[in-house]
C-alpha positions as CSV (number, residue, x, y, z in Angstrom):
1,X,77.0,122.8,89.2
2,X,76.7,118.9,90.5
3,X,74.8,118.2,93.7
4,X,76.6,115.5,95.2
5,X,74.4,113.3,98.3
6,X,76.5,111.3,100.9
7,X,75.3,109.1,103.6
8,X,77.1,108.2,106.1
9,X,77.2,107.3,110.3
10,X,77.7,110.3,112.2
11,X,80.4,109.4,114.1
12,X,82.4,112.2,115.5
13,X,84.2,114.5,112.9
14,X,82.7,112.5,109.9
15,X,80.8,115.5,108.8
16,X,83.7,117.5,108.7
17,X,85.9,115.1,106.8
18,X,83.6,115.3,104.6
19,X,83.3,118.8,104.0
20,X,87.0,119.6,103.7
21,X,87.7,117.0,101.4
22,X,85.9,120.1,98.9
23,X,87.1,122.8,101.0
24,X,90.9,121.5,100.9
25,X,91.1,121.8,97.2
26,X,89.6,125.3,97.0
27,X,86.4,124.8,95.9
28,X,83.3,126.9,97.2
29,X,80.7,125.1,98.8
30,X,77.2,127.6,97.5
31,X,74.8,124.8,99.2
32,X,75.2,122.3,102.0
33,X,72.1,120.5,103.4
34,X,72.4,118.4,106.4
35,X,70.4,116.2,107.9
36,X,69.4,112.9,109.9
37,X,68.6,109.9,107.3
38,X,66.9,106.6,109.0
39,X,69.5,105.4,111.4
40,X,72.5,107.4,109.4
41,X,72.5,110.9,108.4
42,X,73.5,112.7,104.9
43,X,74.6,115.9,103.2
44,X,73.8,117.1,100.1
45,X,76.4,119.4,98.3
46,X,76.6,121.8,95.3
47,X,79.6,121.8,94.0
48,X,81.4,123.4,90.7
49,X,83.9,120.5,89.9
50,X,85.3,119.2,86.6
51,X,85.6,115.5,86.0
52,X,89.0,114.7,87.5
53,X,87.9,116.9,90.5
54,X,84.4,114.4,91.1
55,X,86.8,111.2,90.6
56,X,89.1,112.6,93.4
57,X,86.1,113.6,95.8
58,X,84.6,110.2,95.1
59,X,87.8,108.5,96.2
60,X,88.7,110.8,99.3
61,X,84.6,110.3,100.5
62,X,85.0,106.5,100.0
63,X,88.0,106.5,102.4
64,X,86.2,107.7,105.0
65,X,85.6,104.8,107.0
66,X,82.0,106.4,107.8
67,X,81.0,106.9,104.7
68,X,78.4,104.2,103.7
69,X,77.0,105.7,100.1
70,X,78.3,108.8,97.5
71,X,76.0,109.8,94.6
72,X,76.0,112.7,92.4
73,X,73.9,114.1,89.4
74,X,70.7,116.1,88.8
75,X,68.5,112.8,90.6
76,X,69.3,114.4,93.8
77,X,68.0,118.3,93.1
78,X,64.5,117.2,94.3
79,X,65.8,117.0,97.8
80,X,66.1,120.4,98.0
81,X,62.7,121.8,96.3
82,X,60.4,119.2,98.1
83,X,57.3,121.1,99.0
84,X,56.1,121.5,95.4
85,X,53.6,119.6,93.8
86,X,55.2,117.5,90.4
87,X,54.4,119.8,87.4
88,X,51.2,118.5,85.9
89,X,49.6,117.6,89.3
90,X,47.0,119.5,90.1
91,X,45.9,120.0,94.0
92,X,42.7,118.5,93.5
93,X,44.1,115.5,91.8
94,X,46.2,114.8,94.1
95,X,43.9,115.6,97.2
96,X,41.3,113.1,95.8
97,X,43.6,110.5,95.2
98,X,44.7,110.8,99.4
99,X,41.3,110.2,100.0
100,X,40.6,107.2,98.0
């Protein structure tokens, strides 16, 4: 599983070009996560894809004349678990160091 993040201008139909760029070659989309970014907006996808399949995704998302940014790899997991402390953190640590 690769969790790839795009950025991009939502124009009208972006999003969707997006999305069936991984819908028109079969593959199953198990998590999509959309939301507004700053002044542009970005989805973050799960996606079971081999290496020719990412270098072909990469390429069709970079056509998109709305697409500003494409990354992939397990950097971008956090996005989705954000409400945890970092292991090792403790509550009071990090309560005590907000108040300093």
């Amino acid at each position: 599983m690769q969790f790839f993040h795009i950025r991009y201008r939502n124009t009208q139909g972006t999003l969707m070009r997006i999305l069936n760029a991984a819908s028109r070659r079969g593959l199953e989309l198990p998590a999509v996560q959309a939301s507004a970014a700053e002044h542009d907006h970005q989805v973050t996808l799960a996606l079971d894809v081999n290496q020719k399949q990412t270098g072909q995704l990469y390429r069709e998302w970079y056509s998109i004349a709305d697409v500003i940014h494409v990354g992939s790899g397990a950097a971008h997991t956090a996005a989705w678990a954000t409400h945890h402390p970092p292991t090792g953190v403790t509550l009071e640590d990090s309560r005590a160091a907000a108040r300093a």
